[in-house]
C-alpha positions in Angstrom: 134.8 88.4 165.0 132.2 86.7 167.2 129.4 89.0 166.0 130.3 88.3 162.4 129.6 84.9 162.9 126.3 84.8 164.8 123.7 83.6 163.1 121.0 85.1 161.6 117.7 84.4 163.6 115.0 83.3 161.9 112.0 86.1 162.4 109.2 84.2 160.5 107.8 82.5 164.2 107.7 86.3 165.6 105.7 87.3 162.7 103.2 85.3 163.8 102.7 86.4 167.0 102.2 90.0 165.7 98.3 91.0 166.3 96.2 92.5 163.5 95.7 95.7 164.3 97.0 99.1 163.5 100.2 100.7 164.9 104.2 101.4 164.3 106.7 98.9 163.8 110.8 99.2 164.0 113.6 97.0 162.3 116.9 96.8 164.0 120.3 95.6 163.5 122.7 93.0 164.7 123.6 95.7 167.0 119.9 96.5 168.2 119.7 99.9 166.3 116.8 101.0 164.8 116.8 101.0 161.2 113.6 101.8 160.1 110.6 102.6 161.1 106.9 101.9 159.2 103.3 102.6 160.0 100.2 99.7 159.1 97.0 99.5 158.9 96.9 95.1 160.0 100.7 95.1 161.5 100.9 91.2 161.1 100.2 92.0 157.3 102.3 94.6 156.6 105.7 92.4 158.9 104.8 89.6 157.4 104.8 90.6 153.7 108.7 91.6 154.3 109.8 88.1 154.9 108.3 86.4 152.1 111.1 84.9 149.8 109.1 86.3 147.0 109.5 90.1 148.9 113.3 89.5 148.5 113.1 89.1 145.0 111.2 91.9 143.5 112.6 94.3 146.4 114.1 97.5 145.2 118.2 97.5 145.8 116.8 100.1 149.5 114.4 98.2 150.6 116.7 94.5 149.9 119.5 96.3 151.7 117.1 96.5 154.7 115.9 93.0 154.9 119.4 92.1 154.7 120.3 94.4 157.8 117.5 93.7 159.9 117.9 91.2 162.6 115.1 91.8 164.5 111.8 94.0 164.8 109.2 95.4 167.5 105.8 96.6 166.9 103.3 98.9 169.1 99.6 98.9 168.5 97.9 102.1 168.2 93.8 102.1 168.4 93.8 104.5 165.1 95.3 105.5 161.8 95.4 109.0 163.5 97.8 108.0 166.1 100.2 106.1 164.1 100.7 108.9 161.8 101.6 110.9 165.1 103.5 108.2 166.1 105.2 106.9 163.3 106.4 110.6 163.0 107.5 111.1 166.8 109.9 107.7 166.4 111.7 108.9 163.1 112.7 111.9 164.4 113.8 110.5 167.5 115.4 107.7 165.9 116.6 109.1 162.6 117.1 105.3 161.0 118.7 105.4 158.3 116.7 103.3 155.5 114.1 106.2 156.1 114.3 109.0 153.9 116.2 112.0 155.4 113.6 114.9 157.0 115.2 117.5 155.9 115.8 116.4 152.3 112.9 114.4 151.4 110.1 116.6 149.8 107.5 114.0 150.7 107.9 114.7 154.0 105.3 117.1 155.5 104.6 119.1 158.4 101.1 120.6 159.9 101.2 124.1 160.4 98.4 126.6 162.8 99.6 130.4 162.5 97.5 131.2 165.7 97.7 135.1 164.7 95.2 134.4 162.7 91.9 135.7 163.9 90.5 132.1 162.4 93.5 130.0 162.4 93.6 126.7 159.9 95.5 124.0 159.9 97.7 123.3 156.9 99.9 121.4 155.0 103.4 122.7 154.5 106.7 121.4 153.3 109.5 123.3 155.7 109.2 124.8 158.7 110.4 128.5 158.5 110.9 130.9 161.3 107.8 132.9 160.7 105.8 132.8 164.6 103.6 130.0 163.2 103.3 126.5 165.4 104.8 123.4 163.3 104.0 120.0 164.2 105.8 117.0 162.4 107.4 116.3 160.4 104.8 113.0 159.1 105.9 110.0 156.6 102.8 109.4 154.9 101.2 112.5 153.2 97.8 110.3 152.4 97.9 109.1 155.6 98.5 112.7 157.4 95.4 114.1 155.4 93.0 111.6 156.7 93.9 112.8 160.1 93.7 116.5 159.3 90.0 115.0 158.0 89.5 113.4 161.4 90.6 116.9 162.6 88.2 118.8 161.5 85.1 116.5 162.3 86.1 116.5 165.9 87.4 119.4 166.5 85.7 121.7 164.0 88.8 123.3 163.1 89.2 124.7 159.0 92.1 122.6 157.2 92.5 124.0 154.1 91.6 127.7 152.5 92.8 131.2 153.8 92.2 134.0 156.0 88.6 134.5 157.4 86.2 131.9 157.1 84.1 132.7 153.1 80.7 133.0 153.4 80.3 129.1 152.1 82.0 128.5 155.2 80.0 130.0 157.9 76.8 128.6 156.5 77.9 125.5 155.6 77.6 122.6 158.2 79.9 120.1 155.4 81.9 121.9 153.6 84.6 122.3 155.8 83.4 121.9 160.0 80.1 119.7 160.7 78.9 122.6 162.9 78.1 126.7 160.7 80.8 128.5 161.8 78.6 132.0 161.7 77.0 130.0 164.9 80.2 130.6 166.8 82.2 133.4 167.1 86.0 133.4 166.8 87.3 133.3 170.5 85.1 129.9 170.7 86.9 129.0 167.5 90.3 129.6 168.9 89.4 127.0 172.2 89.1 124.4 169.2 92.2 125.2 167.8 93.9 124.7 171.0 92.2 121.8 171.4 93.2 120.0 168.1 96.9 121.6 169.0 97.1 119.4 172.0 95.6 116.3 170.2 98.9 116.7 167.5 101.2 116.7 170.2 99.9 113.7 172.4 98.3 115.5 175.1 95.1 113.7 174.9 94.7 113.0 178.7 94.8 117.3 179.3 92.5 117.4 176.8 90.1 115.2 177.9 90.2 116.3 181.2 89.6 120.0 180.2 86.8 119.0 178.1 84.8 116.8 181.2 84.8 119.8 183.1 83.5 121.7 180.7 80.9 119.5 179.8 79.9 119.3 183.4 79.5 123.2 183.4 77.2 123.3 180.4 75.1 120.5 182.1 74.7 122.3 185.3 73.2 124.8 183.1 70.5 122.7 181.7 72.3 123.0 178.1 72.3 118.6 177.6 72.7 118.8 174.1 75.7 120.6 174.1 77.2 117.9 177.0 75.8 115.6 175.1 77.9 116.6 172.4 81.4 116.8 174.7 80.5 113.4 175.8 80.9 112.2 172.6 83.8 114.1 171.5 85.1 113.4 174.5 84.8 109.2 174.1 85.9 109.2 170.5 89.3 111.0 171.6 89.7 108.4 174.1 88.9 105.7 171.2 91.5 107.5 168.9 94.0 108.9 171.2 94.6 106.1 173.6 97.4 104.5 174.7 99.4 107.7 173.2 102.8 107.2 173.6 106.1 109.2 174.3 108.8 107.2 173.2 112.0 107.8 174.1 116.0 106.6 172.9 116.1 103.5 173.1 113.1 102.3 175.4 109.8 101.3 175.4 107.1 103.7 175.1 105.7 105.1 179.1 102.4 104.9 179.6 99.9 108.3 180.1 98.4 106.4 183.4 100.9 104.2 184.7 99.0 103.6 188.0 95.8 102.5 185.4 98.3 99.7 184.2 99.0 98.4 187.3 95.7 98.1 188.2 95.1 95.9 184.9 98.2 93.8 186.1 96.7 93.3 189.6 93.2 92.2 187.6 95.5 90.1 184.8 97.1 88.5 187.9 94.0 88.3 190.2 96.2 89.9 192.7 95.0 90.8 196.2 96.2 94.7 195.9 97.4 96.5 193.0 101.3 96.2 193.0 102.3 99.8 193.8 106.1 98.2 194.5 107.1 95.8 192.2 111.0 94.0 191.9 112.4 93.0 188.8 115.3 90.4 188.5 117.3 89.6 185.7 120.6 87.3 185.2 123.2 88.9 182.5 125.7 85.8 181.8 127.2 87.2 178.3 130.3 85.8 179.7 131.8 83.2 182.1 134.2 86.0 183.7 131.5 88.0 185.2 127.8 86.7 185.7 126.2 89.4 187.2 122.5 90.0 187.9 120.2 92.9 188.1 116.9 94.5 190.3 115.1 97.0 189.4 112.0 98.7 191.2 109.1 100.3 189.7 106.4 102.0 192.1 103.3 103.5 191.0 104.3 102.1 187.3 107.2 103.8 186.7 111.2 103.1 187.6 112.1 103.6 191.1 116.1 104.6 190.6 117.0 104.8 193.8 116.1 101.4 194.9 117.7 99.5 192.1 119.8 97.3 193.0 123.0 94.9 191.1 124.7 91.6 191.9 128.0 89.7 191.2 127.2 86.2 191.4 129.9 84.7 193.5 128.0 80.8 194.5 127.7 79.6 190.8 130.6 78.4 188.2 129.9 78.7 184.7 126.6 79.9 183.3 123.3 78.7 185.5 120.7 81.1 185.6 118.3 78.6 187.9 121.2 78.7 190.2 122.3 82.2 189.7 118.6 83.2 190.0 118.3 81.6 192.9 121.5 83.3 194.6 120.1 86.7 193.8 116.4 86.4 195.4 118.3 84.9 198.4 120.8 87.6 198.7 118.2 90.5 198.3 115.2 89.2 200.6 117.1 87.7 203.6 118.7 91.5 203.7 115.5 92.9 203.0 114.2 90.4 206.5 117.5 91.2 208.7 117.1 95.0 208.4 113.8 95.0 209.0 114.4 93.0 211.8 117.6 95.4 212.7 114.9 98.2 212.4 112.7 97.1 214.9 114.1 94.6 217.3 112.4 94.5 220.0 108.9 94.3 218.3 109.8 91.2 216.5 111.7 89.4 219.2 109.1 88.0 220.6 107.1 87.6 217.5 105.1 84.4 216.3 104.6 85.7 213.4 105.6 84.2 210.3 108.8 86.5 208.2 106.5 87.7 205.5 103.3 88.6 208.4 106.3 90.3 210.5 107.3 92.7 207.3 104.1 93.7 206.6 102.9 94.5 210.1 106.1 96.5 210.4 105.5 98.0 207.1 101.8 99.3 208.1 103.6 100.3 211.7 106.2 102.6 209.9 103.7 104.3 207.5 100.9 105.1 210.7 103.6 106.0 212.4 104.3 109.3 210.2 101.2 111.4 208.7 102.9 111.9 205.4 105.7 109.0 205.4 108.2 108.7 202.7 108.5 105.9 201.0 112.0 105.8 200.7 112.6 106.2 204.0 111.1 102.5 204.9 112.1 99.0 204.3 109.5 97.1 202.5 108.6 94.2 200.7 107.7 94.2 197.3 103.9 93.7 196.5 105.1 91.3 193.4 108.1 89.7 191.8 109.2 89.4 188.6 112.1 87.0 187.7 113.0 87.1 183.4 112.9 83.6 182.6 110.3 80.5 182.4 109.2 77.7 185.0 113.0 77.0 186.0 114.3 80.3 187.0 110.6 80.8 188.7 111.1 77.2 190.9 114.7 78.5 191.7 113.3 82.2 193.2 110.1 80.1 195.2 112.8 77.5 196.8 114.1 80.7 198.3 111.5 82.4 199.0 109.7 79.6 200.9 113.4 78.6 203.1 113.0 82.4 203.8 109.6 82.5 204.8 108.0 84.4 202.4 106.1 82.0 200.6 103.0 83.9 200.5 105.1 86.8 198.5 103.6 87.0 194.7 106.0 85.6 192.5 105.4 85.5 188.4 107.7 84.5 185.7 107.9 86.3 182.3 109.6 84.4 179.7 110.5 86.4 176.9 110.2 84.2 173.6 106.7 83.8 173.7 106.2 87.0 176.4 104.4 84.0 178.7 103.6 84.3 182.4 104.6 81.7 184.8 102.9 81.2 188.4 104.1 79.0 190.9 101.1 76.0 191.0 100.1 76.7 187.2 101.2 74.1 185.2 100.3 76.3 182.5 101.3 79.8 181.5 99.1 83.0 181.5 98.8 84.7 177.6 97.7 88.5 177.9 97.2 90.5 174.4 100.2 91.4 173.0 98.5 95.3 173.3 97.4 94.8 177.1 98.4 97.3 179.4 99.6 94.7 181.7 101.5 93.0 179.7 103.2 96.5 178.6 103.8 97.1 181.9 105.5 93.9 182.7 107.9 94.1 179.4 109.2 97.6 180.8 109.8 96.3 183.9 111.3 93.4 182.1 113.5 95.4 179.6 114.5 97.3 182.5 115.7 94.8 184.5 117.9 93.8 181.4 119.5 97.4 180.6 120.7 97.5 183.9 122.3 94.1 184.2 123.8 94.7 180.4 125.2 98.2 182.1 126.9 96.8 185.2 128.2 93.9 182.8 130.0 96.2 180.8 131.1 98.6 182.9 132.8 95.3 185.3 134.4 94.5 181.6 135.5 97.8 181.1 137.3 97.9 184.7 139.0 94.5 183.9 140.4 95.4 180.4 141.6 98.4 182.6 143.3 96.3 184.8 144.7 94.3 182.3 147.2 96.4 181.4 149.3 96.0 184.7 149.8 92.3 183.3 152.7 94.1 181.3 154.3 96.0 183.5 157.5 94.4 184.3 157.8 93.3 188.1 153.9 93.0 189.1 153.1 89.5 189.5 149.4 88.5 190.1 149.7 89.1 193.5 151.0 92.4 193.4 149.0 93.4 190.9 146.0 92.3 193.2 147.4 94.4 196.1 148.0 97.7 193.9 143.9 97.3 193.2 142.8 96.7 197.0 144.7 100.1 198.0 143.9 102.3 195.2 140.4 100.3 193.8 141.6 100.9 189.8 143.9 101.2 187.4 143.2 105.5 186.8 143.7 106.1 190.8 146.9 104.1 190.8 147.8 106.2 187.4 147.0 109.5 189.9 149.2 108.2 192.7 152.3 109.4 193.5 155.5 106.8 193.5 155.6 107.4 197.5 152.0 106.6 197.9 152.7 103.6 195.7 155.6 102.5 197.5 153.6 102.8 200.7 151.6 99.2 199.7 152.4 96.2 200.8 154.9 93.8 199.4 155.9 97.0 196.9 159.0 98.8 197.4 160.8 101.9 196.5 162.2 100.7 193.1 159.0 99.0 191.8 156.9 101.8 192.5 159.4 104.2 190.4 158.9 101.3 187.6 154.8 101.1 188.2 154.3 104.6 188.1 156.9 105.2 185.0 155.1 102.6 183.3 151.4 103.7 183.9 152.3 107.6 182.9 153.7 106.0 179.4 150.8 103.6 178.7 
């Protein structure tokens, strides 16, 4: 009932925050599902023309049903048409919304196929994939669109796209009807490295692909042949131009970056960090409700999640909903740990210490990684090299009170509030803007979105337990108390289900003829 009654946000304000460029964008639900998904030349165009009252109005009944289902959207700039064809086509198969027309019984939908037994293989246009040893690649949206980057295909590449069999004699001579280089000039094992080539540009594998082609351009160099470097070098920047940031999305999430340590370089230069934060702590306060307000930290290193450090809270200082507060409980909770095991850890260097806590934790840090030739970094305590609380100025002054009573005041510290994506430093009295395409900025909203998941997930699973335990409140002769007592010995309701009526009778303040009467009770409910 409460979800029928939410209002509808209002999603012209995001529009304009939506940069013209090229890329994908995604409609959701009330229920954050993806709904559909759409490719654009000038994204802020294309989003913005669907929320025109005048859109509404001439809409076809499909695409009015949409509008009227879509509760919010995302977009992800590309740096080509190229790559949001790929991409548009990677997130509706992943996705499968459902105001995009079915793959498998749409004819418009196309796929690229390469039959590599081919002495000359070409690249072309079909509508099914069949089971006939050829590669298949798609399926893509936009036919129009998916030609124009076979086109870009074969200028870059120098791969055929259309035609048959062996190369015709218009071919091989010909440096524009099909391949800007005469294909008589090559033979067809330097063909075939092409076609590889253009294979692993249709499935995202740009950075391989550069790579491979550097070193070959430095071989050809080293053999005086500059022309032919000359022309990898520029093959080699305009795949960087087209192909970067390629993205592999995955259920649910943000897209992962190819170079994750590259984007937390940019953060460190966004930032005008000292060191490039290869350990970063994200904190995040999930309040859906005033029966559990639980919080979350997650930890990326290198750029990517660090599971195994992740870390989840029940708030237990604050009544009601306060996330300055609740922030402020969390930080505390997690660095003055972080300080007495460290301390635990090495004792006798830091009794007699002058050091200040944050100089302490970093000198022991450096001790415990000079100490090993190849330590683990799991295997020492560390602090982070930046924090990251979800929220604006308030939750950011609530995590530096704590940090400075703790003695880690010279511990980097941002903000990210979400509506506007702005970043808060302590002494700014002004927040920090990046691109809404900046690697940084990427960077920080996975960290961000990660932080959120994982509060969400310990949220609900704590609601789950207590509907759970709910059901002992109508199980004749379990008071409060009792019911409280049954949970401290057996932890939940499904163990206590599992026990036996002498193990049950064994607790405290339950005897033999309740615990006949608990257990009956559990194995009928």
């Amino acid at each position: 009932m409460a979800a029928s009654r939410k209002e509808k946000p209002d999603l012209q304000k995001k529009v304009h925050e939506v940069p013209h460029k090229p890329g994908v964008y995604l409609m959701r639900d009330r229920f954050n599902r993806v709904i559909y998904v759409g490719k654009a030349r000038d994204l802020r165009k294309r989003v913005s023309s669907y929320f025109l009252p005048s859109k509404m109005a001439q809409a076809d009944l499909k695409t009015r049903a949409m509008l009227e289902a879509t509760w919010d959207f995302e977009t992800h700039t590309v740096r080509s048409d190229a790559e949001s064809v790929l991409l548009e086509g990677k997130l509706i198969k992943e996705y499968r919304p459902r105001y995009n027309v079915s793959f498998r019984d749409d004819k418009r939908f196309l796929v690229v196929r390469v039959d590599l037994s081919e002495e000359w293989p070409r690249f072309r246009l079909a509508r099914f994939k069949k089971d006939d040893g050829s590669r298949y690649f798609g399926p893509y949206a936009h036919a129009g669109a998916l030609r124009q980057t076979l086109n870009f295909m074969r200028k870059k590449f120098g791969v055929l796209t259309f035609g048959r069999g062996a190369p015709t004699e218009r071919e091989l001579k010909s440096s524009t009807y099909q391949v800007p280089v005469r294909l008589s000039e090559i033979g067809a094992d330097q063909y075939r490295e092409r076609v590889a080539q253009a294979c692993d540009f249709l499935e995202g594998h740009s950075r391989e692909m550069i790579s491979t082609l550097e070193s070959e351009m430095h071989k050809v160099a080293e053999k005086m042949d500059f022309e032919k470097a000359a022309e990898l070098r520029n093959m080699i920047e305009d795949l960087r131009n087209t192909t970067r940031p390629t993205r592999r999305f995955t259920r649910g999430g943000l897209p992962s970056a190819i170079d994750p340590m590259a984007d937390v370089q940019a953060l460190a230069d966004a930032l005008g960090l000292p060191r490039a934060p290869r350990v970063m702590e994200c904190f995040d306060i999930s309040n859906i409700s005033t029966t559990h307000v639980v919080a979350s930290m997650v930890c990326f290193r290198d750029g990517v999640p660090d599971k195994d450090n992740y870390r989840r809270y029940r708030v237990r200082t604050v009544e009601g909903q306060d996330d300055f507060a609740s922030m402020a409980e969390v930080v505390r909770r997690r660095y003055s740990r972080v300080l007495l095991e460290t301390r635990e850890a090495h004792r006798e260097a830091a009794e007699f210490s002058q050091e200040n806590a944050f100089e302490a934790a970093r000198r022991l840090e450096r001790e415990a990684v000079t100490q090993s030739a190849a330590p683990n970094p799991q295997s020492y305590i560390r602090l982070p090299d930046l924090i990251i609380v979800d929220g604006g100025k308030g939750q950011l002054s609530a995590a530096c009170r704590e940090l400075q009573r703790l003695g880690l005041h010279d511990l980097p510290i941002i903000g990210l509030a979400k509506e506007r994506e702005e970043i808060y430093r302590p002494g700014r009295a002004l927040p920090l803007q990046l691109p809404m395409d900046s690697p940084a900025l990427r960077l920080l909203q996975r960290i961000r979105d990660e932080a959120h998941r994982f509060a969400n997930a310990y949220h609900q699973l704590l609601m789950k337990k207590r509907v759970e335990e709910s059901i002992l409140d109508d199980c004749p002769g379990v008071s409060q108390n009792r019911k409280n007592l049954l949970l401290r010995r057996f932890g939940s309701v499904n163990r206590l289900r599992k026990a036996s009526v002498e193990e049950i009778a064994s607790t405290e303040g339950v005897g033999r003829k309740l615990a006949e009467e608990v257990h009956r009770f559990l194995q009928s409910h």
